[in-house]
MIMAR-749133 format. One record per residue (C-alpha): residue number from 0; z, y, x. Coordinates in pm, 1 decimal, decimal comma. Layout:
N
+-----+----------+----------+----------+
|   i |       c3 |       c2 |       c1 |
+-----+----------+----------+----------+
| NUM |        Z |        Y |        X |
...
+-----+----------+----------+----------+
This chain:
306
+-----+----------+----------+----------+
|   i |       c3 |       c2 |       c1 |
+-----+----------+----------+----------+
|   0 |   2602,0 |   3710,5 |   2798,3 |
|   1 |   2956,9 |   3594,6 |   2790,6 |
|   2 |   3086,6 |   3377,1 |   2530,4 |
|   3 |   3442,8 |   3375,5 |   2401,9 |
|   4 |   3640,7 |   3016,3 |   2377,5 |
|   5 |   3666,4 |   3036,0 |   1970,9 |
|   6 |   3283,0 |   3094,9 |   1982,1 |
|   7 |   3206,2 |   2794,1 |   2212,7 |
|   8 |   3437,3 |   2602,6 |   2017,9 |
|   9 |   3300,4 |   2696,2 |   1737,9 |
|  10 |   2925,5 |   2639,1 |   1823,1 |
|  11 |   3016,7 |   2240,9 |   1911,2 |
|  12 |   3186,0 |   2247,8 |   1589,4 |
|  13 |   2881,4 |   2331,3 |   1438,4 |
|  14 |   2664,1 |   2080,0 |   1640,2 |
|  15 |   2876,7 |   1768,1 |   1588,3 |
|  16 |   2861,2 |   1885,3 |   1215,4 |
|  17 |   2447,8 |   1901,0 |   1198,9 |
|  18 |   2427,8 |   1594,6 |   1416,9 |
|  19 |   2680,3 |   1394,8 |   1165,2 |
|  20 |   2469,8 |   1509,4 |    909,0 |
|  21 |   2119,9 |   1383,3 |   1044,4 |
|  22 |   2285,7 |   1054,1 |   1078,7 |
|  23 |   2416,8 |   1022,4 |    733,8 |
|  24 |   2059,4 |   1101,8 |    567,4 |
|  25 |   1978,6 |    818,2 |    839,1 |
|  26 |   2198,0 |    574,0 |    732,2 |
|  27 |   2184,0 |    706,3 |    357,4 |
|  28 |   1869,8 |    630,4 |    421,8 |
|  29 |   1821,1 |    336,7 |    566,0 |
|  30 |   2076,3 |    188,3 |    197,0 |
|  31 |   1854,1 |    312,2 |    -38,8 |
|  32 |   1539,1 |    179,1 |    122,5 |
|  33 |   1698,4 |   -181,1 |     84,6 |
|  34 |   1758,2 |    -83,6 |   -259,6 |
|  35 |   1438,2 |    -33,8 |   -429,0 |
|  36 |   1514,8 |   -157,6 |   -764,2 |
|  37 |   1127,3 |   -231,5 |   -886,1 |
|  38 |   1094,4 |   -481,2 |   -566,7 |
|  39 |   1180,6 |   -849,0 |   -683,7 |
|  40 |   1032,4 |   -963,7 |   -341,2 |
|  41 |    976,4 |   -831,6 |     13,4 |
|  42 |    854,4 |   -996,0 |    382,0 |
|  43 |    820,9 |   -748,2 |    609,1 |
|  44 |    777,8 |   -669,4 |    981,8 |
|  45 |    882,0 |   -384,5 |   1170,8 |
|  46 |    786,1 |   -230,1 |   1526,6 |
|  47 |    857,1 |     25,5 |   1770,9 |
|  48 |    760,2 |    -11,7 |   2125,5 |
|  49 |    888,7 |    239,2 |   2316,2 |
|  50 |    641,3 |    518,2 |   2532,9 |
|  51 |    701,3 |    501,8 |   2909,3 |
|  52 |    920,4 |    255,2 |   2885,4 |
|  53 |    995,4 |   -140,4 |   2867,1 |
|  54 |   1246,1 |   -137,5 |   2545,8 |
|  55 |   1099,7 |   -195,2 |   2205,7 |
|  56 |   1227,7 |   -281,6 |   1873,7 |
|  57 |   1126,3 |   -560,6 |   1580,5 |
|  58 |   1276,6 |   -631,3 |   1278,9 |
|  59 |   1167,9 |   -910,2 |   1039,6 |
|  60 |   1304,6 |   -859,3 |    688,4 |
|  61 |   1326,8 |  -1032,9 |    371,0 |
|  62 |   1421,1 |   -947,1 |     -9,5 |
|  63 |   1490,6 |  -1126,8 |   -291,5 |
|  64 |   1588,2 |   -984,2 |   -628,6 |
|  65 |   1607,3 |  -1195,5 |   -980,6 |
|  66 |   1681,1 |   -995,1 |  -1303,8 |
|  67 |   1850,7 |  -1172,2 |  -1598,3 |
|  68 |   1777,0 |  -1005,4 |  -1962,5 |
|  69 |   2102,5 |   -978,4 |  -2148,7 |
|  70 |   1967,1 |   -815,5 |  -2414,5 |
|  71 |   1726,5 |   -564,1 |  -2503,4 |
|  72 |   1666,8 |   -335,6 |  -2252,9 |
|  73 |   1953,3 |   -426,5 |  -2024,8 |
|  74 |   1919,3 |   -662,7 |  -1720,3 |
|  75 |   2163,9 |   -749,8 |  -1488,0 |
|  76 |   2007,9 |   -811,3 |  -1120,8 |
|  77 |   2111,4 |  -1042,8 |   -869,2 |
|  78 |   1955,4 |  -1090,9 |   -553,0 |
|  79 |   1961,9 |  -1087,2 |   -126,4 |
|  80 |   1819,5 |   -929,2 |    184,3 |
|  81 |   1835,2 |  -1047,1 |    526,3 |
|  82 |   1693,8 |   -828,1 |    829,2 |
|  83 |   1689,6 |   -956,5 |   1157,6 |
|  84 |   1649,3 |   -697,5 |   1444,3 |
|  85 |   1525,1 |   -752,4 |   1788,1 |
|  86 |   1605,3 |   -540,3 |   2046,7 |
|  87 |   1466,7 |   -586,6 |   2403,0 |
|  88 |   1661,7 |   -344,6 |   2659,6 |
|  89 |   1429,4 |   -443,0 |   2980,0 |
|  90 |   1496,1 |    -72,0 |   3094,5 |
|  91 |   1790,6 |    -99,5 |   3383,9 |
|  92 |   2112,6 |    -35,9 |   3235,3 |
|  93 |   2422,8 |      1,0 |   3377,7 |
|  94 |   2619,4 |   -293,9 |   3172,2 |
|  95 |   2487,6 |   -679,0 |   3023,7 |
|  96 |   2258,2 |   -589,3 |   2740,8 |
|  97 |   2204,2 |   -925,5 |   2694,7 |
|  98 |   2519,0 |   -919,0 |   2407,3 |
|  99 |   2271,7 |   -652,5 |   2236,5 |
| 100 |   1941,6 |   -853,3 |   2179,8 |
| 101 |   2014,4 |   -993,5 |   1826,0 |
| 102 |   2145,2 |   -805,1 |   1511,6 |
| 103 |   2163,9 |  -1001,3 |   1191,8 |
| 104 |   2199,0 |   -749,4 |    837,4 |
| 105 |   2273,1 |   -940,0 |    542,3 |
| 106 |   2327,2 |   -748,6 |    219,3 |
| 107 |   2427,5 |   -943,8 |   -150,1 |
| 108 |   2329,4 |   -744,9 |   -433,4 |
| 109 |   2416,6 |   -690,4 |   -760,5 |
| 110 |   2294,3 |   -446,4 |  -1027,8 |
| 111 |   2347,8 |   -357,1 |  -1370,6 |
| 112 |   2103,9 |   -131,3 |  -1612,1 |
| 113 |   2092,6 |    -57,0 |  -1947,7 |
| 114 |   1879,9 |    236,1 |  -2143,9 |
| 115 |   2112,3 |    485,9 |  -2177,5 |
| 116 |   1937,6 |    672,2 |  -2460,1 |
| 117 |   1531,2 |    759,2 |  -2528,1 |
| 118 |   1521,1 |    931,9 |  -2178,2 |
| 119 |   1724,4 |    793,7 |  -1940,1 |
| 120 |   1807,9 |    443,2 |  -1813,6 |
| 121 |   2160,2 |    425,0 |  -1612,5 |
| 122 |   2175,0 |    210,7 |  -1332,1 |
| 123 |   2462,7 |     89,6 |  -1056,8 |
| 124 |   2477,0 |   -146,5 |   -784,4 |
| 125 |   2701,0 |   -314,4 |   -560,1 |
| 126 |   2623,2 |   -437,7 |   -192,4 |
| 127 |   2833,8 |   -609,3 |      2,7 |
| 128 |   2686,3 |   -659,3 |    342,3 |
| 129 |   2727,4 |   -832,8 |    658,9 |
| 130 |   2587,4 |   -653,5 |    978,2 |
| 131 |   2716,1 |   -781,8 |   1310,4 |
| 132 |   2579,6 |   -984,8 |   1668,7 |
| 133 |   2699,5 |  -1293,7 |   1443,6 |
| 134 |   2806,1 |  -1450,8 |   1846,4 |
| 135 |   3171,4 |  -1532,2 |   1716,2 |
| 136 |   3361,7 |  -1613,4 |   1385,8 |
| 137 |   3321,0 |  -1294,6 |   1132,6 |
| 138 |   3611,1 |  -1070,0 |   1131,1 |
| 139 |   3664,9 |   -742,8 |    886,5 |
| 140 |   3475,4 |   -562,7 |   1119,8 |
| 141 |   3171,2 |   -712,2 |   1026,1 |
| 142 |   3190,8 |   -652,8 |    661,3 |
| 143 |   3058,6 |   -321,5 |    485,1 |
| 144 |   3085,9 |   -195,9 |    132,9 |
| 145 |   2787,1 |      4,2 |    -34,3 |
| 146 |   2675,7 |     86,7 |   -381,2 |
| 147 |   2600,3 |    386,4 |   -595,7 |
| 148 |   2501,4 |    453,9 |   -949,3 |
| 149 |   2152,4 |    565,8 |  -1103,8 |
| 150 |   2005,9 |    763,5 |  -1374,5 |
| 151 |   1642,6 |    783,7 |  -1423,3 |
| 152 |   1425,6 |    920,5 |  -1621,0 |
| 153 |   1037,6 |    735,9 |  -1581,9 |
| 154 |    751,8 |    936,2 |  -1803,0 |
| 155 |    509,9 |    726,2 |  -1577,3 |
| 156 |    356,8 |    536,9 |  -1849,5 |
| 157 |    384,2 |    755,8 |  -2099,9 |
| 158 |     40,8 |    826,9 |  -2264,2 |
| 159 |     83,4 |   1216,2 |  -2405,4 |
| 160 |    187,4 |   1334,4 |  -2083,8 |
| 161 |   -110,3 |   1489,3 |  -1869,0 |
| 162 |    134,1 |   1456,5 |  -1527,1 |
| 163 |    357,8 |   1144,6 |  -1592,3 |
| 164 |    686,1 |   1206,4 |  -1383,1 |
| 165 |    928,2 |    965,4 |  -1294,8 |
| 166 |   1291,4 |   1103,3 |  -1169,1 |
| 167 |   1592,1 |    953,0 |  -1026,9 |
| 168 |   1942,0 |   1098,1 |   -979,2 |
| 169 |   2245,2 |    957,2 |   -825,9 |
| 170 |   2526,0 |    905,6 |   -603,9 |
| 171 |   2554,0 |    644,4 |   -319,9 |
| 172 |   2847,0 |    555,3 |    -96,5 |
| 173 |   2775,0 |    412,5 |    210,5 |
| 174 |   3079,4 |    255,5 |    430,9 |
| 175 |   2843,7 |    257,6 |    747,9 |
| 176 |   2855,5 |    681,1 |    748,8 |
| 177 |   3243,3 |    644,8 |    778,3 |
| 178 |   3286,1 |    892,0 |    526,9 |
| 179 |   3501,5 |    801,5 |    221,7 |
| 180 |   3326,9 |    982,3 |    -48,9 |
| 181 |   2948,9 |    921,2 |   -200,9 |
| 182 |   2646,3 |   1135,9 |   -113,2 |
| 183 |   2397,3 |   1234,8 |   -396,5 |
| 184 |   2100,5 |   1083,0 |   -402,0 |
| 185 |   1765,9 |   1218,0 |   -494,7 |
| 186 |   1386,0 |   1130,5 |   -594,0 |
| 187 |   1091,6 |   1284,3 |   -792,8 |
| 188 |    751,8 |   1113,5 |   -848,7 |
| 189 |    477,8 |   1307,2 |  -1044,8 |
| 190 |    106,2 |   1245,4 |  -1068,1 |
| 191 |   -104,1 |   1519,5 |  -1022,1 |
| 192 |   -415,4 |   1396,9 |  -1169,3 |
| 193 |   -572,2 |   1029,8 |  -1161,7 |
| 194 |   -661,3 |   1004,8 |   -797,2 |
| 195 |   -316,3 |   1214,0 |   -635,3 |
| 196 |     47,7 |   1169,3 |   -669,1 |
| 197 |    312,6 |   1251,9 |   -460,5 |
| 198 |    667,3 |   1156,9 |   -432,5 |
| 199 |    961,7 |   1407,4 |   -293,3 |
| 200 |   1287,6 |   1215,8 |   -171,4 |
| 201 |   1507,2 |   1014,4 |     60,8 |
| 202 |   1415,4 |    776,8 |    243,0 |
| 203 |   1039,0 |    864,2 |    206,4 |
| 204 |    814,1 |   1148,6 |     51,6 |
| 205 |    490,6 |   1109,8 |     63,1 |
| 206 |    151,5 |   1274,7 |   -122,2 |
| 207 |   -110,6 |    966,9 |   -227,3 |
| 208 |   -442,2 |    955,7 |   -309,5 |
| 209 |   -573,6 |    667,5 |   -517,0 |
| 210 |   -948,3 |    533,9 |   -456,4 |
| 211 |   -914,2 |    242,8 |   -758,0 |
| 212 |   -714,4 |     -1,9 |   -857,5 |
| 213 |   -675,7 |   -215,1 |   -575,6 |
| 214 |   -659,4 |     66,1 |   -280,0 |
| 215 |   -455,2 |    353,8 |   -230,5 |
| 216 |   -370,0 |    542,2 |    108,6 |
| 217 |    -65,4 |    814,5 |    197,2 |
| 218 |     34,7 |   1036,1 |    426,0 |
| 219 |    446,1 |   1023,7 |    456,6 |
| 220 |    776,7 |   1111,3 |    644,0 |
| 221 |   1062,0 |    875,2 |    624,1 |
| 222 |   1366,4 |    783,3 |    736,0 |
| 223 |   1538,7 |    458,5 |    826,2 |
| 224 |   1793,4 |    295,5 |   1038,7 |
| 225 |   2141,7 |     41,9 |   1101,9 |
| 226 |   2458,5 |     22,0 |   1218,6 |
| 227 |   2595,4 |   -311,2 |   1345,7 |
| 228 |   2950,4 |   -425,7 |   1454,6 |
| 229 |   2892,1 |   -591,7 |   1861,0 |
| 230 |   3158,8 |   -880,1 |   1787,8 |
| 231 |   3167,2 |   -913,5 |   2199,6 |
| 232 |   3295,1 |   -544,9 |   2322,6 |
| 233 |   3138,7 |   -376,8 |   2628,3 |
| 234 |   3349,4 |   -111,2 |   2853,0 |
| 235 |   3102,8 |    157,8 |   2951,2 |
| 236 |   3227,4 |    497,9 |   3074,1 |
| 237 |   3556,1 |    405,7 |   3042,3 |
| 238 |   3491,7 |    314,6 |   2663,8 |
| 239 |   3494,5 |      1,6 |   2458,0 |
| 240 |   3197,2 |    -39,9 |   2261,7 |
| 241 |   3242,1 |   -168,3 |   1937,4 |
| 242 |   2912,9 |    -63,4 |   1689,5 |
| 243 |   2555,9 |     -7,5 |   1773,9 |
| 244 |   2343,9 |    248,5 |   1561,1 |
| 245 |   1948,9 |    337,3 |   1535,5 |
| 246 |   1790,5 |    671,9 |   1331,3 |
| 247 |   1453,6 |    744,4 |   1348,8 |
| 248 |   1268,0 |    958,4 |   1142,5 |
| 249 |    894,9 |    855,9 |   1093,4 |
| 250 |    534,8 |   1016,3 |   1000,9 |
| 251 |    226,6 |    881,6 |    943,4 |
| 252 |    -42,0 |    725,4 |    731,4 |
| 253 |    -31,8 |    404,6 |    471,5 |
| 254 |   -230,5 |    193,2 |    273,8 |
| 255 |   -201,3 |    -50,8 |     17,2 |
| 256 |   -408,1 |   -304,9 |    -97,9 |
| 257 |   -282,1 |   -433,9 |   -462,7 |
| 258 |   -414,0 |   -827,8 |   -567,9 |
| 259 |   -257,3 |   -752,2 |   -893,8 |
| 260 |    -48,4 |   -509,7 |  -1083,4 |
| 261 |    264,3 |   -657,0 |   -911,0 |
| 262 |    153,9 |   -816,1 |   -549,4 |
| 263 |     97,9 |   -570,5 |   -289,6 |
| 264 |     13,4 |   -580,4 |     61,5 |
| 265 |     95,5 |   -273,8 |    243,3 |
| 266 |     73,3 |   -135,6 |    610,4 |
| 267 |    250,8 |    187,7 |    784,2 |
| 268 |    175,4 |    343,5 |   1052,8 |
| 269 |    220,0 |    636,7 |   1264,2 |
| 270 |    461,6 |    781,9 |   1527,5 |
| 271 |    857,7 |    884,9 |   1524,6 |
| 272 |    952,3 |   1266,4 |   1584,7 |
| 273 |   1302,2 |   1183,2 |   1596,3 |
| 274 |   1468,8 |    865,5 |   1763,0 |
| 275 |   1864,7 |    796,7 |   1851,2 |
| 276 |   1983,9 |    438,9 |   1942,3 |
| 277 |   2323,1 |    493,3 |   2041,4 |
| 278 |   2623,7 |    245,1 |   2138,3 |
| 279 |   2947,7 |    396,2 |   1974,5 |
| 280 |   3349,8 |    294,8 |   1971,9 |
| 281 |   3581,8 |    176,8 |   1735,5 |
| 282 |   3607,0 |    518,4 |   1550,1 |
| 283 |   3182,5 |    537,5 |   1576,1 |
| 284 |   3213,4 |    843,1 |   1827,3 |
| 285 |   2896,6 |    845,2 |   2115,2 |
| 286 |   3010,8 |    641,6 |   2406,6 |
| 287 |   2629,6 |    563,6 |   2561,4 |
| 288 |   2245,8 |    681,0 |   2436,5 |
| 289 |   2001,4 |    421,5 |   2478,5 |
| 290 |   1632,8 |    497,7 |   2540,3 |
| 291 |   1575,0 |    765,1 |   2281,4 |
| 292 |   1182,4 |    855,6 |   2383,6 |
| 293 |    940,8 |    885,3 |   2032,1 |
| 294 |    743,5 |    593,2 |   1995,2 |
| 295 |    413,7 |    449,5 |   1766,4 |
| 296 |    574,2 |    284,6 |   1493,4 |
| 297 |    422,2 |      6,3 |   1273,7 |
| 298 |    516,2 |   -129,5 |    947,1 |
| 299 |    344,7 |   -440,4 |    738,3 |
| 300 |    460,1 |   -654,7 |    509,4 |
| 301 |    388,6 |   -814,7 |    127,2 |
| 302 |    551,0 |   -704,4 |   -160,6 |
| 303 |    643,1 |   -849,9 |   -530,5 |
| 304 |    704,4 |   -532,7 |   -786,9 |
| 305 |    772,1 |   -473,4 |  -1117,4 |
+-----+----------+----------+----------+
């Protein structure tokens, strides 16, 4: 079957316009997991070692957050995250990966939330961040601008309700998607009885079943990923390389293990069914595709929650 040029022209179109879109539910992602407003503290360890192959990936994060009352019912939150990634290219390359083995991500936040009447509670936040190689002096193009704004509505303690619900709308703007508007944001947690709940959203959904108080597994899908600013530049193809991105989208099984109401020790684990590390240019277009092959995933850490 022949094909005219409009139609093949078209049909790319449409591809670079689904793949841009996969990546910005990556990256949209990959912002809203760092912003889980009920976590005052996070240590956590990532890993992906890649099948068939020598690369793998680690990343070591940690979260701070500290509310301040200002009056009743409104807080303003300060806090910090650091994640350092570690990524081990020992697959033969055609260029020095050595410039690629150490990503720093470092995010200041800031939040404000009040209760905006007997239902809802508004919330917005600010993030500066930082995500670069960190070999040379910063420059602009290490700096990135996030944030979004909030409005949720939590029946999850309420007492007359037979399903407590908890539901979150909003709008997020992300400066690593490149695109200068925000992108709603969406989550909905309801419990189905006292043993399963399940929670439909970006980055994760998942359907839980709760054994007691201290232990609860899930099944889940998720997504997650970065973009980083290579402060040394690498010619490949012809092309400087300027930014370094990783999407994966992950399924598998978790389980928590709660000492108390707040601390929680958690584990992840399962296997990804969609991976793209990619070096890109100035303008984030595909120079070079790393070792994309779907991997067994792992992810453990310790949490502090309100």
């Amino acid at each position: 079957m022949r094909y005219s040029g409009s139609n093949m022209n078209g049909n790319k179109m449409i591809k670079k316009e689904l793949k841009w879109i996969v990546i910005l539910c990556m990256f949209l992602a990959f912002q809203t997991s760092n912003a889980q407003l009920t976590d005052l503290a996070r240590l956590e360890y990532s890993f992906i070692p890649q099948s068939n192959s020598e690369d793998q990936y680690t990343r070591l994060r940690a979260l701070l957050n500290y509310p301040i009352k200002l009056k009743e019912d409104d807080y303003l939150i300060i806090g910090a995250e650091y994640n350092r990634i570690f990524l081990n290219l020992e697959e033969s390359y055609p260029f020095d990966t050595s410039k690629l083995n150490r990503l720093h991500i470092i995010d200041l936040n800031l939040g404000y939330t009040f209760k905006w009447n007997e239902n809802w509670r508004f919330g917005v936040k600010f993030n500066p961040r930082i995500a670069s190689t960190l070999t040379e002096s910063l420059t602009s193009d290490d700096f990135f601008l996030n944030g979004g704004i909030f409005f949720v509505n939590d029946k999850t303690n309420s007492v007359s309700l037979k399903r407590p619900y908890r539901l979150i709308l909003g709008l997020t703007y992300n400066a690593t998607t490149g695109l200068p508007f925000p992108l709603p944001f969406i989550s909905y947690y309801r419990a189905l009885n006292k043993n399963w709940s399940f929670n439909a959203g970006v980055p994760k959904s998942n359907l839980k079943y709760t054994f007691n108080e201290k232990n609860n597994m899930q099944a889940f899908v998720g997504l997650d990923g970065y973009l980083a600013h290579l402060q040394k530049s690498t010619i490949i193809n012809g092309q400087n390389v300027d930014h370094i991105s990783l999407s994966v989208a992950i399924g598998g099984l978790g389980y928590e293990y709660c000492f108390t109401k707040h601390l929680v020790a958690y584990m992840y684990t399962g296997y990804t069914f969609r991976l793209n590390n990619v070096l890109r240019n100035k303008d984030r277009e595909e120079v070079f595709k790393l070792n994309d092959l779907n991997a067994f995933y792992l992810r453990t850490g310790l949490k502090f929650k309100i």
